[in-house]
GUDRENGU-776788 format. One line per field, with one value per residue (C-alpha): residue number from 1; residue in one letter; x, y, z; chain. Coordinates in pm, 1 decimal, always signed. Layout:
nr: (NUM/...);
rest: (A/...);
u: (X/...);
v: (Y/...);
w: (Z/...);
kette: (A/...);
//
This chain:
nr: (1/2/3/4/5/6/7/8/9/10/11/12/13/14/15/16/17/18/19/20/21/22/23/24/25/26/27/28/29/30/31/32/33/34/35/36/37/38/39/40/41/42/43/44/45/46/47/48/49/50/51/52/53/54/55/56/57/58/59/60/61/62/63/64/65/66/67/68/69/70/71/72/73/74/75/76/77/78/79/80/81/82/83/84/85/86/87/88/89/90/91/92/93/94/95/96/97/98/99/100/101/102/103/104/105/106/107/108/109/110/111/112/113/114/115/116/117/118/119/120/121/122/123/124/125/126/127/128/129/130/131/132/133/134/135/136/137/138/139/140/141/142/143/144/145/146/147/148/149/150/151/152/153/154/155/156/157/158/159/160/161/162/163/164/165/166/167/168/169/170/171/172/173/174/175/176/177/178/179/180/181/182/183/184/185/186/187/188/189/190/191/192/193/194/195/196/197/198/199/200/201/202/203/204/205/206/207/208/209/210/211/212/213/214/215/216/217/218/219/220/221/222/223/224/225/226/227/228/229/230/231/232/233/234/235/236/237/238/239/240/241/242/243/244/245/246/247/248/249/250/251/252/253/254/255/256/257/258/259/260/261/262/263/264/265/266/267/268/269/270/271/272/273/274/275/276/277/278/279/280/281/282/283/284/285/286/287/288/289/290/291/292/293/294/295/296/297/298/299/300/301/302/303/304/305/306/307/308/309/310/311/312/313/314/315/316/317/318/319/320/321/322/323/324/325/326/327/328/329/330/331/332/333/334/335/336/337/338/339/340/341/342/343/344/345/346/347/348/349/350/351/352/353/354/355/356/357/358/359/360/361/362/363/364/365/366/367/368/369/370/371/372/373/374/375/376/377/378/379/380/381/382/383/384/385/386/387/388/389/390/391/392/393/394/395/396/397/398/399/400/401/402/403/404/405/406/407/408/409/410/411/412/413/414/415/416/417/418/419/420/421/422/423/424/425/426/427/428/429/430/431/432/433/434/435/436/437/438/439/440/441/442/443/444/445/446/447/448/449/450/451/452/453/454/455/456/457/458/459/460/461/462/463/464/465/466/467/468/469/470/471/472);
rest: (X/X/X/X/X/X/X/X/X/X/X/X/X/X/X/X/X/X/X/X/X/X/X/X/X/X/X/X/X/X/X/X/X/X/X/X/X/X/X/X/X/X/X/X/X/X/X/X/X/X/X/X/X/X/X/X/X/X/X/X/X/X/X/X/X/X/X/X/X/X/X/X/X/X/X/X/X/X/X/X/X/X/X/X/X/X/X/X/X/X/X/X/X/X/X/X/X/X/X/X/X/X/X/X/X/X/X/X/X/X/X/X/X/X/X/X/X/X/X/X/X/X/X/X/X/X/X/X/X/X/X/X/X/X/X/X/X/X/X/X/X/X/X/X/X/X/X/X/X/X/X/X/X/X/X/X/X/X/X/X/X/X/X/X/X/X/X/X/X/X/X/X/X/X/X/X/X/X/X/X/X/X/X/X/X/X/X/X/X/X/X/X/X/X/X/X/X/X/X/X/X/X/X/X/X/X/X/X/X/X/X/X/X/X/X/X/X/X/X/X/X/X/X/X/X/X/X/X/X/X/X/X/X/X/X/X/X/X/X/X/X/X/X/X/X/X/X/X/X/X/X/X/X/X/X/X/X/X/X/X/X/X/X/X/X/X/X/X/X/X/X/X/X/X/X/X/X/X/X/X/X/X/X/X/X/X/X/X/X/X/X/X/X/X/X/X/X/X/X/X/X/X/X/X/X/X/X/X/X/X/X/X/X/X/X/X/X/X/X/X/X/X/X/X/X/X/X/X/X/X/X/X/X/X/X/X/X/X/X/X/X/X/X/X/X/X/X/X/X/X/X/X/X/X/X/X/X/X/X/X/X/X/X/X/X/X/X/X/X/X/X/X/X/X/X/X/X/X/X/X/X/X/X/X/X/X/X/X/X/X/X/X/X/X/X/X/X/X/X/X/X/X/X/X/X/X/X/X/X/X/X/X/X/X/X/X/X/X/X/X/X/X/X/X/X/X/X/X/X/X/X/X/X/X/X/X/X/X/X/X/X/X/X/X/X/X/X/X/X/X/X/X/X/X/X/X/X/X/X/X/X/X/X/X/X/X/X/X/X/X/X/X);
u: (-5872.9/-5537.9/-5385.6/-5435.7/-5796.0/-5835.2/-5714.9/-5922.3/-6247.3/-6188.5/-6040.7/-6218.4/-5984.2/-6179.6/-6116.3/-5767.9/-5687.8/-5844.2/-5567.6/-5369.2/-5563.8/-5894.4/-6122.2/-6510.5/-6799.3/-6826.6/-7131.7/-7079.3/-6660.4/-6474.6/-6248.2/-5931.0/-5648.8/-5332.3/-5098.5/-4818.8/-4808.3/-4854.2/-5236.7/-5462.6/-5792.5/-5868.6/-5847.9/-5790.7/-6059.6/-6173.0/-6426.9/-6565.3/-6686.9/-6445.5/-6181.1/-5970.9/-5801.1/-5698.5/-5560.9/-5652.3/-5333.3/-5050.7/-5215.1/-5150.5/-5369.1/-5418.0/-5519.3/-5535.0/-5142.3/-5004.1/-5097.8/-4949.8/-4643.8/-4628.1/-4744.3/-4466.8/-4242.2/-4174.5/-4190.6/-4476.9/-4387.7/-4389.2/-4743.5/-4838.6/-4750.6/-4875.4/-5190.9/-5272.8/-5180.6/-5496.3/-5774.9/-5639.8/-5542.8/-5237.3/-5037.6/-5047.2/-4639.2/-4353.9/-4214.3/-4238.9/-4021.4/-3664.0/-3408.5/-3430.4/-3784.0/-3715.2/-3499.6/-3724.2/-4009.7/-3752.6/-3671.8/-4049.8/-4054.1/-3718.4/-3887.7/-4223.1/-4037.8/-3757.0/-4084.6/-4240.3/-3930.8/-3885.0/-4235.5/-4170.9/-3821.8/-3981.3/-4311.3/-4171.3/-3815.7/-3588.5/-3386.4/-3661.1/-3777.0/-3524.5/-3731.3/-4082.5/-3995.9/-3940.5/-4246.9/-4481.1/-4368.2/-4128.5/-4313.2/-4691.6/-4768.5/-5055.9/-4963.8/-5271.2/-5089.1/-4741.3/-4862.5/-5087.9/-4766.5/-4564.1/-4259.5/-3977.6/-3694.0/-3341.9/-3155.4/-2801.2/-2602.5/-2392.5/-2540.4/-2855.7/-3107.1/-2859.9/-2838.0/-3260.2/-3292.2/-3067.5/-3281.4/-3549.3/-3390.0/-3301.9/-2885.6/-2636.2/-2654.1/-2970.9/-2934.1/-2758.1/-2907.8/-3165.4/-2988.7/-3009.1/-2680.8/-2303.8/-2044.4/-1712.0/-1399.0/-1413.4/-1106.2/-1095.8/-1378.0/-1635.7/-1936.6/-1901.1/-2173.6/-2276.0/-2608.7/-2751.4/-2958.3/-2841.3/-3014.8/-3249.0/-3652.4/-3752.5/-3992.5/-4074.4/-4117.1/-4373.3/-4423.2/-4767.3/-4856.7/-4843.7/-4509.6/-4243.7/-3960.0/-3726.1/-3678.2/-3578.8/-3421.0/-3411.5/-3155.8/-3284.9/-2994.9/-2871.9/-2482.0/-2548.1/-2405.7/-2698.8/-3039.4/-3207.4/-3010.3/-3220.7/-3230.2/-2957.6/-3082.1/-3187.4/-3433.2/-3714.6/-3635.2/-3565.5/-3586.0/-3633.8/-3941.4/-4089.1/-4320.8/-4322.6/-4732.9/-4850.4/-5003.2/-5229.5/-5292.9/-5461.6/-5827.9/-5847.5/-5638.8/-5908.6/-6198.7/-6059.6/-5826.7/-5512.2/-5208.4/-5007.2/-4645.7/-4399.0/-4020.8/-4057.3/-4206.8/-4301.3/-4486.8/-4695.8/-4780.8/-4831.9/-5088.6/-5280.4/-5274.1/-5475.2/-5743.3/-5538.6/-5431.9/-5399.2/-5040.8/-4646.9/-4345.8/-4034.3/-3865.8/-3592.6/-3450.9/-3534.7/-3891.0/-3792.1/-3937.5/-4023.5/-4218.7/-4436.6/-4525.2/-4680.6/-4794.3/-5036.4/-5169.8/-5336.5/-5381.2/-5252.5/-5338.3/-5029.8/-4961.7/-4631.0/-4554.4/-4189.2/-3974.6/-3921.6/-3578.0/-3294.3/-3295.7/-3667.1/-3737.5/-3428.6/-3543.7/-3942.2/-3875.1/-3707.7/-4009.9/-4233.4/-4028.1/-4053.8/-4389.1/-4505.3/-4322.6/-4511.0/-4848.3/-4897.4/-5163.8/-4917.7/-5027.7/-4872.4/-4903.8/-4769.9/-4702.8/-4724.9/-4447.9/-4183.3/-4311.4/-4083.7/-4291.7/-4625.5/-4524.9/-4428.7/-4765.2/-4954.8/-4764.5/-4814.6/-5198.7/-5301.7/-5661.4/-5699.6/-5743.2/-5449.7/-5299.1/-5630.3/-5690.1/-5369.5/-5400.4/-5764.1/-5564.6/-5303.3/-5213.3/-5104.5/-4706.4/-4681.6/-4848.7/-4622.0/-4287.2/-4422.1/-4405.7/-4111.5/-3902.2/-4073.0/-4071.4/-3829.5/-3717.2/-3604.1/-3843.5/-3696.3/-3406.1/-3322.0/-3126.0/-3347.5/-3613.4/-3419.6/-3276.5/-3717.8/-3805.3/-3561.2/-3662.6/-3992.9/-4025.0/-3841.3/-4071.6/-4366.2/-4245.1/-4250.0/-4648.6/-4811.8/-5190.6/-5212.6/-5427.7/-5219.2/-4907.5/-5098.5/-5259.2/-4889.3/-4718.8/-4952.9/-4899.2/-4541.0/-4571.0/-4779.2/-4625.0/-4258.5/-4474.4/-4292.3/-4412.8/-4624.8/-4530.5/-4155.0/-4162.1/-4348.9/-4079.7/-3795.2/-4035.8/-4042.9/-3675.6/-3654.3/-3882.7/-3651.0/-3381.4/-3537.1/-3749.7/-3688.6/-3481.4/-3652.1/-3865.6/-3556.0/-3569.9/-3269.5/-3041.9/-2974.1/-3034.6/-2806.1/-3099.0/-3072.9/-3451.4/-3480.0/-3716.6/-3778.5/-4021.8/-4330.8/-4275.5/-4398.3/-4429.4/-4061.2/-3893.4/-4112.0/-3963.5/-3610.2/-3622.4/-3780.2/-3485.6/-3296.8/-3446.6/-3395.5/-3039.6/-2965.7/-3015.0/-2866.7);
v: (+4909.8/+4807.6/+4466.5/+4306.0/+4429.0/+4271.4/+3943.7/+3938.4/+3988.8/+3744.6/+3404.2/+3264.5/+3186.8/+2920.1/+2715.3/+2850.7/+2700.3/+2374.6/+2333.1/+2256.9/+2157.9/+1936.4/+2146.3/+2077.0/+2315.1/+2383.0/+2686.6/+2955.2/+2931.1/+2609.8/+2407.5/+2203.5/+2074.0/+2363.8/+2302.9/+2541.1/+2312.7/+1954.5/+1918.5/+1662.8/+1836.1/+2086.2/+2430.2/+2609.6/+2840.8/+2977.7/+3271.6/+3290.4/+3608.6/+3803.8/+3612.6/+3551.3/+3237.0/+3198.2/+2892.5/+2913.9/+2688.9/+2855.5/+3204.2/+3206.4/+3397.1/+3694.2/+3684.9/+3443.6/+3679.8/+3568.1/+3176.5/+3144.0/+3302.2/+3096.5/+2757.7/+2820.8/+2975.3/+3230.5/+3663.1/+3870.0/+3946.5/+3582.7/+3498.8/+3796.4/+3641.7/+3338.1/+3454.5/+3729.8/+3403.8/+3192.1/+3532.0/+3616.0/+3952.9/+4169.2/+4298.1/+4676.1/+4739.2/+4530.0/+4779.5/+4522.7/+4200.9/+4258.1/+4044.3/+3738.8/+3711.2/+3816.5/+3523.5/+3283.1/+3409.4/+3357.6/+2966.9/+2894.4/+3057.3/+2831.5/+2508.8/+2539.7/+2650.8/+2338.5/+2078.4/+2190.2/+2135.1/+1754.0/+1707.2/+1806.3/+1591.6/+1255.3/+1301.8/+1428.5/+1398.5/+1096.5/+1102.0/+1045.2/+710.8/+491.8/+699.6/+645.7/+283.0/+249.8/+436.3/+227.7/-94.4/-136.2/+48.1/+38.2/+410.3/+557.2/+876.0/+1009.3/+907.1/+1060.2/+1394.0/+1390.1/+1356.3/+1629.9/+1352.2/+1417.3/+1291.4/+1495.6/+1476.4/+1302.2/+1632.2/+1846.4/+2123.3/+2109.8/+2172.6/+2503.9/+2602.0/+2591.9/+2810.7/+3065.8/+3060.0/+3146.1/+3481.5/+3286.5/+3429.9/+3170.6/+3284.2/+3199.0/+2839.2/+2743.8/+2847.3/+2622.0/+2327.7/+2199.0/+2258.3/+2201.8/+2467.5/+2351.9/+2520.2/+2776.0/+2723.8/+2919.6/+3121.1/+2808.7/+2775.2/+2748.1/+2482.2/+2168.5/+1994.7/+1764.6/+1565.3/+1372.3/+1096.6/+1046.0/+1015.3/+1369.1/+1338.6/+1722.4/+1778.0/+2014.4/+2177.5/+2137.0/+2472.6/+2347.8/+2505.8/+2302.2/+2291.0/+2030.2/+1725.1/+1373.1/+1218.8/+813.1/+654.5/+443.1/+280.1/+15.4/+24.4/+432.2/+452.0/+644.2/+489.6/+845.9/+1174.4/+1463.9/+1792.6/+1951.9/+2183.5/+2548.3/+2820.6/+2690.6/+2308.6/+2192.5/+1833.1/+1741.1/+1932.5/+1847.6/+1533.9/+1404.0/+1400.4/+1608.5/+1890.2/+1605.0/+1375.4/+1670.8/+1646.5/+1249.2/+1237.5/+1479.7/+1265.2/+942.9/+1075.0/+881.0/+962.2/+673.8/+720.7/+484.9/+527.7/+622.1/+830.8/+496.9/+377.4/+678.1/+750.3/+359.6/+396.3/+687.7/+483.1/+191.2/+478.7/+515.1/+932.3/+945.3/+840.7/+994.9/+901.9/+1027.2/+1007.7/+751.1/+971.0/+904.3/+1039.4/+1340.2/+1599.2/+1871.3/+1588.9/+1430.9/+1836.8/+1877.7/+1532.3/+1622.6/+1911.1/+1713.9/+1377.8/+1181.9/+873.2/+736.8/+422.9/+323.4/+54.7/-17.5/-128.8/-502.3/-489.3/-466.5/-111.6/-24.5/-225.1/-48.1/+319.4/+220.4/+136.3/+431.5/+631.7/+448.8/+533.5/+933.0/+928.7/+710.4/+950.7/+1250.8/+1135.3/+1000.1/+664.5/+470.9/+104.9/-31.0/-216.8/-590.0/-661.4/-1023.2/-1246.7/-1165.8/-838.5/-552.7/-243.0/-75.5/-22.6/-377.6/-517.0/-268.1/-376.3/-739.7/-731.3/-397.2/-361.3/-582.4/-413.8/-610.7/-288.8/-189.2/-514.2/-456.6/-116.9/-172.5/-506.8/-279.0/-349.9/-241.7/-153.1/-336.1/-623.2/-574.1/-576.1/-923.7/-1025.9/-931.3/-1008.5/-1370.9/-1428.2/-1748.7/-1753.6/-2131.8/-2091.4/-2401.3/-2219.4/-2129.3/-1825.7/-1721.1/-1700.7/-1498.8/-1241.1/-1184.8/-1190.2/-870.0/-723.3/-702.1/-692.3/-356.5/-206.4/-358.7/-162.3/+179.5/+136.9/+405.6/+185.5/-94.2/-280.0/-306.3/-400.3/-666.0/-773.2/-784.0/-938.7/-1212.2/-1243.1/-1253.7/-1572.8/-1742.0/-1745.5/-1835.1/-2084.3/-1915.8/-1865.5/-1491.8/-1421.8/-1484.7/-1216.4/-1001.6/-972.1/-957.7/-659.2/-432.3/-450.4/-344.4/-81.7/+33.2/+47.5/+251.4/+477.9/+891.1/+744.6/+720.5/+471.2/+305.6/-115.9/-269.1/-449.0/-732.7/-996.9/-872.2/-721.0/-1080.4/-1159.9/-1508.8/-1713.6/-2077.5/-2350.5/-2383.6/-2593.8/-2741.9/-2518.1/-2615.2/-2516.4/-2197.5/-2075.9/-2168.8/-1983.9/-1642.0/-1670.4/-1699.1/-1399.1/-1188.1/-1307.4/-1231.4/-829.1/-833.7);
w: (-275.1/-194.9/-300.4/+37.0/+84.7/-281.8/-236.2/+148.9/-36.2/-221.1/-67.5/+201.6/+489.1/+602.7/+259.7/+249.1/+638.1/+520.4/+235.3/+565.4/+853.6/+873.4/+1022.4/+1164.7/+1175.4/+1571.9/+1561.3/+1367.6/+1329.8/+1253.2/+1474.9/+1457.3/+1610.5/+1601.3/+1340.1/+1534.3/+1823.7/+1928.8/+2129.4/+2175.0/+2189.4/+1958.1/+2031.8/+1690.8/+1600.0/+1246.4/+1192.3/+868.6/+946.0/+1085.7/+840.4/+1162.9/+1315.9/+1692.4/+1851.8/+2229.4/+2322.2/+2181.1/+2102.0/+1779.9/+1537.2/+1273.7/+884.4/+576.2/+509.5/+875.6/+852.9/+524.0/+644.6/+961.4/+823.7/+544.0/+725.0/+421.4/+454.8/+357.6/+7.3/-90.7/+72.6/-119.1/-436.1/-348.5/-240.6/-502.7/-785.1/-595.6/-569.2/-936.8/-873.3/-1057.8/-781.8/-890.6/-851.6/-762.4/-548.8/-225.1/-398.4/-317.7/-571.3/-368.9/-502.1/-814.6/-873.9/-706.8/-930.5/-1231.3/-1137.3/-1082.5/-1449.1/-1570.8/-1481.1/-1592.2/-1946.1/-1906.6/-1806.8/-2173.0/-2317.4/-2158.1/-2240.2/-2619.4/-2591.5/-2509.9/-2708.2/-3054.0/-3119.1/-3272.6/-2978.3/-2732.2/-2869.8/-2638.5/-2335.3/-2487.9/-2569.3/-2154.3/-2033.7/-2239.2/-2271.6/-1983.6/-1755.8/-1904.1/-1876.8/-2125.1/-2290.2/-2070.4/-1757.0/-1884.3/-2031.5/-1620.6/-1430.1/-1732.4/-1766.4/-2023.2/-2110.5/-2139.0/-2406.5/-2404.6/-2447.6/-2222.9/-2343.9/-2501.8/-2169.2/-2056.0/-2452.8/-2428.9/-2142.6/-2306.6/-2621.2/-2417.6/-2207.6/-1898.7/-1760.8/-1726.9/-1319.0/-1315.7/-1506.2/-1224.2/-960.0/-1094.6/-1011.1/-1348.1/-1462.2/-1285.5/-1301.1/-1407.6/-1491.0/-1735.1/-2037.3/-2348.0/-2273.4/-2275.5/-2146.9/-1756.8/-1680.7/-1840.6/-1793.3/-1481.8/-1654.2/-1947.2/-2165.7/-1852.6/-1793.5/-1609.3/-1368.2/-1260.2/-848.3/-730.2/-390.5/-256.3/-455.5/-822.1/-844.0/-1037.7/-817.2/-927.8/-1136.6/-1082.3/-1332.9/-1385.9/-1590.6/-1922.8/-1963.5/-1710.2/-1688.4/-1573.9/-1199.3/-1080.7/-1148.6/-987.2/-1006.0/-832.1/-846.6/-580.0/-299.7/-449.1/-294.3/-437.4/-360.9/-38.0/-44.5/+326.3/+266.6/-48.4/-120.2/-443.1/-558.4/-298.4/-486.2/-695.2/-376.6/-122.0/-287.5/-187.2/+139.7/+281.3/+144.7/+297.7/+571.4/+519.7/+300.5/+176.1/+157.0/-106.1/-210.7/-574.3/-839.9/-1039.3/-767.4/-731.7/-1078.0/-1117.9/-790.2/-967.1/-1325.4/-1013.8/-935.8/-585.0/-564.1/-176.4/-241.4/-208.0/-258.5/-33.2/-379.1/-237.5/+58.5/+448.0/+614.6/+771.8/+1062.3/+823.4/+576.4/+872.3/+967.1/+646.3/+637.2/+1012.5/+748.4/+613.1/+787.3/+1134.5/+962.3/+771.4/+581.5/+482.5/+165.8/+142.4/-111.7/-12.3/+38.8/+313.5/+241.4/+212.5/+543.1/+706.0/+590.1/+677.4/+1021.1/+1078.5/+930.4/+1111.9/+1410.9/+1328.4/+1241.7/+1570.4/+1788.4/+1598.0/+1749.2/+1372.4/+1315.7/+1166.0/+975.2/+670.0/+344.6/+303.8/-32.1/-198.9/-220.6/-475.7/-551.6/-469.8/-462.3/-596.6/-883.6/-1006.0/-809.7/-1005.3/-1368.9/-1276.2/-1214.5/-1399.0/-1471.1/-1174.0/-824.2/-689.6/-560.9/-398.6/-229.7/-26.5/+45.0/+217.7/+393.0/+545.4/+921.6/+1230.0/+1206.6/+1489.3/+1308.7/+1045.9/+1255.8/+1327.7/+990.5/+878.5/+1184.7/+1170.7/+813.5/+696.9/+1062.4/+1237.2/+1530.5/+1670.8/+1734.0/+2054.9/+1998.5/+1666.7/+1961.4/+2149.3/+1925.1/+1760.0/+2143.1/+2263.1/+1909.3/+1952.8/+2328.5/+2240.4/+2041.1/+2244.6/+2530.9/+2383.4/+2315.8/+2563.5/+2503.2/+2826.4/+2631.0/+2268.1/+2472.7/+2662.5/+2362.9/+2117.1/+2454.9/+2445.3/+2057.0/+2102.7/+2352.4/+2125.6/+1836.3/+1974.0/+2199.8/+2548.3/+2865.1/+2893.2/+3247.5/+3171.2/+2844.5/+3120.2/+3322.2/+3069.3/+2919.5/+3240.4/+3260.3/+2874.3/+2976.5/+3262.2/+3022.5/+2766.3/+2991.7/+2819.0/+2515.8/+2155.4/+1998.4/+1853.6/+1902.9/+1986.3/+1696.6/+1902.9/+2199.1/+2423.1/+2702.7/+2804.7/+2667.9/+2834.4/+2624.2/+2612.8/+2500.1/+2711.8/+2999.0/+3377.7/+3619.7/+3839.5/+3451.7/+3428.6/+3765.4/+3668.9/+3329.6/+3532.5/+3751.3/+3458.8/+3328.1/+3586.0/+3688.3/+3327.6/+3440.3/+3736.5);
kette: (A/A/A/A/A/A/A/A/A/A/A/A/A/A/A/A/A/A/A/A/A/A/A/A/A/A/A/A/A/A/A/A/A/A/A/A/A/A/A/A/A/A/A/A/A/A/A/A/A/A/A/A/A/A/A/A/A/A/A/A/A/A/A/A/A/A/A/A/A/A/A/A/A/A/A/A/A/A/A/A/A/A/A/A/A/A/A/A/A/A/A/A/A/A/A/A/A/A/A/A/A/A/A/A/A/A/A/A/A/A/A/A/A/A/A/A/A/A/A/A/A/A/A/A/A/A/A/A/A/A/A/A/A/A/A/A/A/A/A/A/A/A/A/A/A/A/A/A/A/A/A/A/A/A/A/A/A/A/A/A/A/A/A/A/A/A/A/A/A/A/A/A/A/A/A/A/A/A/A/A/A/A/A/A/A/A/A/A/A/A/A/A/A/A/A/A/A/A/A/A/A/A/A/A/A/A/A/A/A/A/A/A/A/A/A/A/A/A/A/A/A/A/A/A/A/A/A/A/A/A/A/A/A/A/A/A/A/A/A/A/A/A/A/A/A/A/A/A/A/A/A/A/A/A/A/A/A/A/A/A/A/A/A/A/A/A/A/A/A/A/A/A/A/A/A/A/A/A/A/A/A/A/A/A/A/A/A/A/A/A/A/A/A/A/A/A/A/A/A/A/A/A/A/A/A/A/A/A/A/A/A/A/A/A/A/A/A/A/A/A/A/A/A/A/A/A/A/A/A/A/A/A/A/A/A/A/A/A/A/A/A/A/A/A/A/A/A/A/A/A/A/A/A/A/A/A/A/A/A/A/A/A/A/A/A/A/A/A/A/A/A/A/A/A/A/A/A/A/A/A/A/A/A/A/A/A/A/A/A/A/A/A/A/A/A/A/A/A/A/A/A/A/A/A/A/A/A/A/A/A/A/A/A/A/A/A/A/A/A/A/A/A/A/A/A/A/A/A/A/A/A/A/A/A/A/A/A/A/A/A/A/A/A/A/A/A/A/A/A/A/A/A/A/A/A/A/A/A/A/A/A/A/A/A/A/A/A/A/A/A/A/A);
//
């Protein structure tokens, strides 16, 4: 039997598909929507007993080897690999992994040897205390919860992490390839590289395989320039594709169908510490295209928590943007007053189900663009009106649904206490303007939104002449 007739006879491809795409018994084969292409009725096909997939839309189809190489985008070799690691089986000879592997193979080796070594930094050495001293008090994590999520710490040395590696038959090439070490210029025959990650917290980054990809590490003290220093790009991490606390969320996004996407590592291993493991973190850098694919793996329901600053709001409403556009559900999670993000709710009312209570109380994003663009605001303001009116008249415009956009237009009037069939008008012409553009509101009041106070019906007409004078 030859290693791919091994590893056939013994993964199911039906279980294998639905690591990646929710599928439904339909008969004797399973069905769900295409993960290749965008569709809105299912027409993706799984046989359990021939072991076959076919999507009817795009014609896609073959083996459990050809979706992992499509849905991965990676050559045959590597789904091999990753394949023959899942059935258990010893690939007989090694005559099929070129180099490239090889050294791919090595870093996956590197990092699960440099994560022990972290691990045995924080929990056992003199040096590690300041580190251990931060996780539990400062941040309230159990040793349970840090030896769960394999943090470390690094020590403060330039050389200590690359020195390690050595020790343990890893090349200096291949140290920084890694991406844990910098080159620098090499005098009197020195060392050539010194060490990323100094006197910092390590919290390792896995692909959605269990593979240890990369690190982020978070400054301890608080005069360091760079609170979060990440790994840089190698050929095992791409960042715009990896989500932090994917590999440990997939088990309980599929059992309640929504993924819940934060900014940090803290907040996610504070959510799981809450009992909430449906939960990611971008780890600080923008939502991108290749992030919401692998999000629609596993889920089209998404639910955003930002951090509750300029920033956070800035960076969620462009994910929410992205995401919207993707055909994604999107809703999101208001925090309380004063609290910043997850992981300071869940520190502040830990054992309490604080954190639960507003995840299950998560809204509309179109509820929550609302909120935030009415929060503190002078609605007695003529102008404040104005400038939340072409805002959200914006963003009302680009909802496909007739009876949402009725139902947030009618919202909109009430709350800034205007006239509907004036903020009708002003919204077609918005529409005109942004007809084939992106979901992208405007930044200012400058369509000309007219919007004023409720009044008789001779005012009413003047303002909607107003209105549309204003666009012409």
């Amino acid at each position: 039997m030859t290693n791919v007739e091994e590893i056939k006879s013994k993964l199911d491809i039906v279980e294998l598909i639905q690591e990646f795409v929710p599928l439904k018994q339909s008969g004797v084969n399973f069905k769900g929507s295409c993960p290749f292409h965008n569709e809105k009725t299912p027409s993706f096909m799984v046989s359990r007993e021939k072991q076959f997939f076919k999507c009817f839309g795009c014609l896609a189809g073959g083996d459990i080897f050809t979706f992992l190489q499509k849905i991965e985008n990676i050559e045959f070799p590597e789904a091999l690999k990753i394949l023959a690691d899942k059935a258990g089986v010893e690939l007989k000879h090694q005559s099929y992994n070129p180099q490239f592997q090889n050294l791919k193979t090595r870093l996956y080796e590197l990092h699960e040897v440099v994560t022990k070594f972290y691990q045995d930094q924080l929990v056992n050495s003199l040096a590690g205390k300041s580190a251990r001293v931060y996780l539990i008090n400062s941040r309230k994590l159990s040793p349970e919860i840090i030896a769960e999520f394999k943090i470390g710490y690094a020590p403060d040395s330039w050389d200590a992490t690359g020195k390690f590696l050595k020790t343990k038959g890893f090349s200096d090439n291949e140290i920084l390839q890694s991406g844990l070490a910098v080159e620098k210029n090499n005098y009197n025959n020195a060392t050539n590289y010194y060490d990323r990650f100094r006197d910092r917290v390590m919290f390792p980054i896995s692909d959605h395989h269990g593979n240890i990809v990369g690190f982020s590490g978070r400054a301890i003290k608080a005069d360091d320039q760079a609170k979060y220093i990440n790994t840089s790009q190698t050929i095992i991490y791409n960042k715009s594709q990896i989500l932090y606390g994917l590999d440990k969320a997939k088990k309980s996004i599929r059992e309640l169908d929504f993924i819940i996407l934060v900014e940090g590592q803290m907040d996610v291993v504070a959510s799981h510490k809450a009992d909430v493991k449906n939960i990611i973190a971008s780890s600080g850098t923008a939502l991108t295209e290749d992030q919401i694919r692998i999000l629609q793996r596993y889920t089209n329901n998404l639910v955003m928590c930002f951090d509750q600053d300029a920033a956070g709001v800035s960076a969620g409403e462009r994910g929410i943007e992205m995401a919207w556009r993707a055909g994604m559900s999107v809703k999101v999670i208001i925090l309380p007053d004063n609290i910043k993000d997850p992981d300071e709710l869940v520190q502040k009312s830990f054992p309490k189900g604080t954190w639960k209570e507003a995840v299950n109380k998560k809204v509309n994003f179109m509820d929550y663009f609302f909120t935030v663009n009415l929060k503190g605001q002078n609605l007695s303001d003529i102008d404040v009106k104005r400038k939340i009116g072409a805002r959200l008249l914006t963003w009302i415009a680009k909802l496909g649904d007739a009876i949402e956009k009725d139902y947030y237009l009618k919202k909109l009037a009430t709350v800034l206490s205007v006239d509907e069939n004036a903020l009708r008008e002003s919204l077609g012409k918005i529409g005109n303007k942004i007809v084939g553009t992106g979901f992208k509101p405007v930044q200012n009041s400058d369509v000309g939104t007219d919007i004023r106070p409720v009044q008789n019906k001779s005012k009413i007409l003047s303002q909607r002449l107003l209105a549309l004078a204003l666009y012409n």
